[in-house]
C-alpha positions as CSV (number, residue, x, y, z in Angstrom):
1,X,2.5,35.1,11.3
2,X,3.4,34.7,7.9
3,X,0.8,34.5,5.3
4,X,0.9,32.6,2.3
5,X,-0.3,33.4,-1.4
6,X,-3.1,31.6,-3.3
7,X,-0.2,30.3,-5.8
8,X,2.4,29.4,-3.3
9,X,-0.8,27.3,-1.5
10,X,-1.3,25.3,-4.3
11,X,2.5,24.5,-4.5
12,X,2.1,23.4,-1.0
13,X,-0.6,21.4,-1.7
14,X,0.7,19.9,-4.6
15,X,4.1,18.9,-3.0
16,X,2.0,17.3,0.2
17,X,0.2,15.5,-2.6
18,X,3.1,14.0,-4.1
19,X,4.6,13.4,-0.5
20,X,1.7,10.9,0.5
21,X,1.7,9.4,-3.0
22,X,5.1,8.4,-3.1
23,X,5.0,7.2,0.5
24,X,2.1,5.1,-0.3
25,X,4.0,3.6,-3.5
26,X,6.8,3.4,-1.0
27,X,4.7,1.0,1.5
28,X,3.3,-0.8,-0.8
29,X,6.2,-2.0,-2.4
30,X,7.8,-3.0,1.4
31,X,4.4,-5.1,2.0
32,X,4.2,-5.8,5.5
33,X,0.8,-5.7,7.0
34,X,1.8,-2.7,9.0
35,X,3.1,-0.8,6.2
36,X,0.4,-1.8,3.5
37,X,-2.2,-0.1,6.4
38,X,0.2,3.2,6.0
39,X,0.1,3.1,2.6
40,X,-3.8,2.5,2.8
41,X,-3.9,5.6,5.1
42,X,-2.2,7.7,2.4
43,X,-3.4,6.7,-0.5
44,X,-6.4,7.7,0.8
45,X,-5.3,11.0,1.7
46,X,-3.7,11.6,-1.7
47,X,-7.2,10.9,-3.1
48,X,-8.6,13.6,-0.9
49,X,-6.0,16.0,-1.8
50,X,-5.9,15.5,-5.8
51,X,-6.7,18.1,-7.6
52,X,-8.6,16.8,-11.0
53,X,-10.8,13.6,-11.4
54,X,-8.2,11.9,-13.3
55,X,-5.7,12.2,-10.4
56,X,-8.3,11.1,-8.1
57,X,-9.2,8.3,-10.0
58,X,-5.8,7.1,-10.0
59,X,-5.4,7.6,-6.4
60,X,-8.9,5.2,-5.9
61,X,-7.5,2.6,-7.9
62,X,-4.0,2.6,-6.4
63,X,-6.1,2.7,-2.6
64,X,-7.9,-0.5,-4.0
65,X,-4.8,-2.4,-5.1
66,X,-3.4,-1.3,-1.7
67,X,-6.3,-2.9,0.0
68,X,-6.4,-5.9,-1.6
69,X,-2.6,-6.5,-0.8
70,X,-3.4,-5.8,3.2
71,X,-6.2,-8.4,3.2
72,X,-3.5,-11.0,0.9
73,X,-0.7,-10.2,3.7
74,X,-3.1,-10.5,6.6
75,X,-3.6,-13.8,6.0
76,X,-1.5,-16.6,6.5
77,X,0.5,-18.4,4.3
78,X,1.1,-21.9,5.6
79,X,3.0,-23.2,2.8
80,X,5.8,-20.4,3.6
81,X,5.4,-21.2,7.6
82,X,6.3,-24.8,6.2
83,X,9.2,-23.9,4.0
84,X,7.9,-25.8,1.2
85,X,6.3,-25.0,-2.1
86,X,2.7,-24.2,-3.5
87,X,3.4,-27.1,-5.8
88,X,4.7,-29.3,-3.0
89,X,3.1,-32.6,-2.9
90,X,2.0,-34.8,0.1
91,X,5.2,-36.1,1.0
92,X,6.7,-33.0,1.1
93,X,3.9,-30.9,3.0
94,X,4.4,-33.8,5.7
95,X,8.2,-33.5,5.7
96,X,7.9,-29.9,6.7
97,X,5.1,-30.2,9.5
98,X,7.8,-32.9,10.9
99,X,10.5,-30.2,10.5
């Protein structure tokens, strides 16, 4: 078995790092439900694996915005099941129920 050196560890560690980091910003920029839960999953893994506070500290505030898009796309949005604007009076709301 091959045996790897403190320095060429770190690299590793680094590159897995950046790996789930970019995935995460990956995800999070699809934002599906199922992805956004990926990208909470990795985010959260990137925090784990930073290796100085301010890293970290990015990585928790990136997992926050991540969370608070999954709970925004798991809910629904009846004005887009409706086809009709957030502005949309009455009359219109009405015309796309009917549709």
């Amino acid at each position: 078995m091959l045996s790897l050196d403190d320095k060429a560890k770190e690299s590793l560690k680094a590159l897995v790092f950046k790996c789930h980091a970019r995935r995460a910003e990956c995800m999070v920029a699809l934002g599906e439900k199922e992805d956004l839960e990926q990208a909470v999953q990795d985010y959260h893994f990137a925090k784990e694996m930073a290796s100085d506070e301010a890293t970290k500290s990015k990585m928790k505030a990136e997992l926050r915005k991540a969370r608070v898009a999954l709970k925004k796309a798991s809910k629904k949005d009846f004005y887009k099941i409706l086809g009709v604007s957030r502005t949309a009076g009455k009359a219109e709301v009405i015309k796309g129920y009917r549709t």
